[in-house]
N, C-alpha and C positions, 0 to 999 in steps of 0.2 A: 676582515676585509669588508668595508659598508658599500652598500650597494648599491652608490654612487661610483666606487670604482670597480665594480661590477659589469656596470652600465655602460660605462667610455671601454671598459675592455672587448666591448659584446664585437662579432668575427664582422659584424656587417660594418662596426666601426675601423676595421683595420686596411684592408684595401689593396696595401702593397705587401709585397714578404718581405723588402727590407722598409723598416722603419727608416723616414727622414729625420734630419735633427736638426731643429730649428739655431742658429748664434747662440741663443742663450741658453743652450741645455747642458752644459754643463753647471752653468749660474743654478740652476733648478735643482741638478742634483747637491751643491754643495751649500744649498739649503734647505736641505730635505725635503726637496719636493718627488712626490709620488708619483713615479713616471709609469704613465699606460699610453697604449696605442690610442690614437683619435687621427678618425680620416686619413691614411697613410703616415702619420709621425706620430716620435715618441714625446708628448707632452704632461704637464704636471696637471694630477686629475686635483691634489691638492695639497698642501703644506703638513700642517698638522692637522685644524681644525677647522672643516667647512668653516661654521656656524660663524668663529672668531676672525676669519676670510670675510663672509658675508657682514658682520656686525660692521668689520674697519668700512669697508667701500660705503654702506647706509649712512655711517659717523662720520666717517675720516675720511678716511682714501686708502685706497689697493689700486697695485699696478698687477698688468696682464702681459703675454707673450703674445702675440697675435700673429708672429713672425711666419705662421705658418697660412697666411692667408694668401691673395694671389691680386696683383696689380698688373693690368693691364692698359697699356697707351694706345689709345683712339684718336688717330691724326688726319689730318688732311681737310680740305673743301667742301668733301661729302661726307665727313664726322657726325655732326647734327644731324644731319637726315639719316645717315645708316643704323646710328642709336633711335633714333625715334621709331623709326620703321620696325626693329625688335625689342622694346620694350615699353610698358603700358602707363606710365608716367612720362610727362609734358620736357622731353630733355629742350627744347626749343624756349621753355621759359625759364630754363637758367640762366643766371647772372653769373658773371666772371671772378671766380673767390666764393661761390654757392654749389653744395651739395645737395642731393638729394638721395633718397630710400625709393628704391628701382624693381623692377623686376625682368629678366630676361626671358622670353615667350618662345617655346618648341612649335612646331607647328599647327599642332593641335590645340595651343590653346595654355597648355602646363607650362610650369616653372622650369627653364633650365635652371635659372638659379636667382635666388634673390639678391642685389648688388647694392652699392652708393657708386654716384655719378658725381666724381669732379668737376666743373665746368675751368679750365685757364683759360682758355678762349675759344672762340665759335670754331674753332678748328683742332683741338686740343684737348683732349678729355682724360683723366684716369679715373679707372676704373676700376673697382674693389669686389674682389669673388671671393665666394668660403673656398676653406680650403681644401675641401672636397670637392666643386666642383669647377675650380677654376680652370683648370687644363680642361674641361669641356666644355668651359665656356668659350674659351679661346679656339677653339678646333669648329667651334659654329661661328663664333666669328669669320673668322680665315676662310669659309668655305663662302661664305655670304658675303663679304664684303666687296664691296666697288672700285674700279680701278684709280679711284679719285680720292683714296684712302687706303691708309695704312693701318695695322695692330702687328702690337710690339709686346711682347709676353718679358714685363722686369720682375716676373716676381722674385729673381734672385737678386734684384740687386736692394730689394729694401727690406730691413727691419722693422716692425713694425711692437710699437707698446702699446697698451692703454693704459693711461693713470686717470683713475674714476674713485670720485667719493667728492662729498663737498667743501674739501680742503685741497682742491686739484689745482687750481688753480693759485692758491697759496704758494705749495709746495713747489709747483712749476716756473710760478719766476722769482721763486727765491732762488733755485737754485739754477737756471738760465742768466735770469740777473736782465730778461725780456717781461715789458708791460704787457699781458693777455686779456685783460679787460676791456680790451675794445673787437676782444675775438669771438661774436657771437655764435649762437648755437647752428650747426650746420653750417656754416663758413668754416675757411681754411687760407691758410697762406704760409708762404715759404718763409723761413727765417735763416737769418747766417751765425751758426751755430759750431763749436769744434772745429771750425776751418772750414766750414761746409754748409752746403742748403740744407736743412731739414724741413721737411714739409709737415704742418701742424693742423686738424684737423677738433673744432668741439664738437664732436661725435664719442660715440660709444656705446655698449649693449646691454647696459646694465640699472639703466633709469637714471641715473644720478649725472651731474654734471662732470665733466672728466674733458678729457682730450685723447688722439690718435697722434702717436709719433711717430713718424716714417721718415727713418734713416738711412746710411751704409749700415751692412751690419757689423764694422768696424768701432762707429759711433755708437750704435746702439748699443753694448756693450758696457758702454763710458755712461749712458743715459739712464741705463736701469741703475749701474751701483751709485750714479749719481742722485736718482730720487731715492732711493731707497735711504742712502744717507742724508738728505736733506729731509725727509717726510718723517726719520727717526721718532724725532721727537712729538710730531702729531700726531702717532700711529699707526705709519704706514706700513701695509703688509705685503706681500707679495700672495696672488693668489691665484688658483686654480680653476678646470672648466667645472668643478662641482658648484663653486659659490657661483662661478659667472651663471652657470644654469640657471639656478634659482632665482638670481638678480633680474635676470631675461625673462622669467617665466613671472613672474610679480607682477614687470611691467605690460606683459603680456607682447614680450615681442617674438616673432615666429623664430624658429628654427629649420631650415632643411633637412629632409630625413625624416621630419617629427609633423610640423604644420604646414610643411611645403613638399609637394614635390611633385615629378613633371606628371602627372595624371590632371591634377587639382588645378584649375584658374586662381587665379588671384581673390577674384570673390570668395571664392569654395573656399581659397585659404584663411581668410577672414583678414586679406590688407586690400581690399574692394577699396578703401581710401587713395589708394593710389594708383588706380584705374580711371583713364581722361579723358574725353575724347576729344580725339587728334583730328591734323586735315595726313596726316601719314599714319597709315590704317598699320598696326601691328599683326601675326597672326590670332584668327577669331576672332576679330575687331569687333565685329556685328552682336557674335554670341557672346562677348565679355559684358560690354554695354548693355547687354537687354539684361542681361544678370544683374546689372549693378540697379539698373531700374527697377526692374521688377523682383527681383531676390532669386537666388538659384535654390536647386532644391536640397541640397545639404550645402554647409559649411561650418566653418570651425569656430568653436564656441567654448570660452571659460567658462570654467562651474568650482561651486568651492563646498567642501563639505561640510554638512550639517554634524556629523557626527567625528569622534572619533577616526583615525585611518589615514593613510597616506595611499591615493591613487598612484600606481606605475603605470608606464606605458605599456600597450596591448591588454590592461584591465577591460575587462566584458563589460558595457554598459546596458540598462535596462529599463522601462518605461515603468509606469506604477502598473500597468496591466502585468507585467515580468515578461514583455517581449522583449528581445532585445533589437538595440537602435544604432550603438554603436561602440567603438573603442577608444579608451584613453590612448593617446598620442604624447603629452607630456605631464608628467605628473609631479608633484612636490609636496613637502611640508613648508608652509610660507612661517620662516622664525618671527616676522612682523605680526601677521593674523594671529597667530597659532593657532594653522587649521590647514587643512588638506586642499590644495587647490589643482588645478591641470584644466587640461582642455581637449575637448574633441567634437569629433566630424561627424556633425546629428543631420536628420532632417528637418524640414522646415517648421514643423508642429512642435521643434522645441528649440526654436531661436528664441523667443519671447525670455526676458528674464523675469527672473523668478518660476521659471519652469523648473518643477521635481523633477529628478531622473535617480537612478540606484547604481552606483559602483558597486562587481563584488569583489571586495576585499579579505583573500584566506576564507573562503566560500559563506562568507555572509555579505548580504546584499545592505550596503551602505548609503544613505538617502545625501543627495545633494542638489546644490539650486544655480539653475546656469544663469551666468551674472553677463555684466557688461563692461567693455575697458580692461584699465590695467585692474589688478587685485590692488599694488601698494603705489604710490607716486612718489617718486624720487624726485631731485632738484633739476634735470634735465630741461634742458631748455630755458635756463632762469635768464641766460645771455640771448634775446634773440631782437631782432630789428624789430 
């Protein structure tokens, strides 16, 4: 067992006592996909082989289950404002077919949870939550909301894929048989697909340029064996949360759980880029902002190793004095670098890149240097206005 599926088994990742099952998990198991608990469902940690997972999406293209995420409709008059008012990104500068990378604010300040923001119109929003914390994103919703607005909890009514790699948009309207090249990065729009709307998003988590497909999970069903037969020949794979980890962590994009979560602000967490200031004050408005001016006194920081080793999470980290400063949060072997990369939650005296710091790894203390950005750049974004 490697200890990637070690990791997605771990009890904090489980949630519920019965495991959910996403539409496509039977798809997963009668192609040998590795089924472990994540966030209350039984999902595929992976295929066969990370690595050959990770290689297709960098090269080709791999599609994802995503089915287990959570959508949420935000309607009415007072839509725009009641988003804006809990979360730290500009929802009021959305355009209509424009998404954005969000964050939803407890009161104190933390993450309930990190989201994307559909704009359909000034009164009309969906709303995209991990799958761990969408029922509590929706239970702060509902408690908060204004009588001039409504929230709508579909997460059962859609399916959701991602086909990611930079042959995605090949394989997507070869076999739709729909022009995508005029569907830039972070836009979306509805298509009549199978008899039906499908809603199509160039979004994704894995750096590379790809799409989001949200269906029935009727269709979605039709959708997966459709690419998968269509993508055949470019080598398309079907892949799991082990490669998508690593993809994410390249690009350096957060996780909840890992570099989010409700303690830590958005600075702290190191997406301080999407902290705005508004004329509709979020909770911590005051102390967010002064953060983002002036720097807060920890937050989350990639580092890549100088030596040999692969950081895990909760590794002990240590200053060159041998204090120690803090702990690995997410860790990996980058197949691109081939070298040890991860990230964590330092103080202010080693934001600077190119700061030394020691991993210990199997009780030797490993020197590494905190860097900036993604570690690897994928095609992401190649489509954008």
């Amino acid at each position: 067992m490697s200890n990637f599926d070690l990791f997605f088994q771990a009890p904090g990742n489980i949630g519920r006592m019965h495991l959910l099952k996403t539409p496509l998990n039977e798809r997963h198991k009668s192609l040998g996909g590795h089924m472990v608990p994540f966030a209350g469902w039984e999902m595929p940690v992976r295929y066969a082989s990370i690595i050959e997972e990770y290689e297709s999406v960098r090269k080709h293209s791999g599609i994802f289950d995503v089915s287990h995420m959570g959508e949420l409709a935000v309607r009415g008059p007072g839509a725009k404002k009641f988003l804006d008012g809990l979360t730290c990104n500009r929802v009021s500068d959305l355009e209509n077919g424009q998404i954005h990378y969000n964050a939803v604010l407890n009161q104190a300040g933390g993450l309930v949870d990190d989201i994307t923001i559909y704009k359909i119109s000034d009164d009309d929003y969906f709303v995209v939550s991990n799958a761990s914390n969408y029922e509590k994103v929706y239970e702060y919703f509902i408690r908060l909301t204004p009588g001039d607005s409504e929230i709508v909890n579909e997460s059962d009514l859609w399916n959701q894929i991602a086909l990611q790699g930079p042959l995605a948009e090949k394989i997507f309207s070869e076999y739709t048989g729909i022009d995508f090249s005029d569907l830039n990065y972070y836009r979306f729009q509805d298509y009549e697909f199978l008899n039906e709307k499908i809603r199509v998003s160039r979004t994704g988590y894995t750096g590379e340029d790809g799409f989001e497909i949200y269906s029935s999970p009727g269709a979605g069903l039709k959708i997966w064996d459709g690419l998968l037969s269509a993508g055949k020949s470019s080598g398309i794979l079907p892949c799991g949360l082990a490669s998508r980890d690593i993809l994410r962590l390249e690009s350096m994009y957060a996780l909840y759980g890992h570099e989010l979560n409700e303690e830590r602000t958005p600075v702290e967490s190191g997406i301080g880029w999407i902290v705005k200031e508004k004329e509709i004050p979020y909770p911590q408005y005051e102390k967010i902002i002064e953060q983002k001016k002036k720097g807060p006194d920890y937050k989350v920081c990639p580092f890549i190793l100088k030596e040999n080793g692969i950081p895990r999470e909760n590794y002990d980290i240590y200053s060159e004095n041998g204090d120690p400063i803090g702990k690995v949060l997410s860790g990996a072997h980058s197949p691109t670098l081939k070298k040890g990369i991860g990230t964590a939650y330092l103080p202010s005296d080693y934001f600077r890149a190119g700061t030394t710091v020691f991993i210990e790894i199997r009780n030797k203390k490993i020197s590494a240097e905190v860097t900036k950005g993604a570690f690897v750049k994928g095609t992401a974004g190649k489509k954008t206005k």
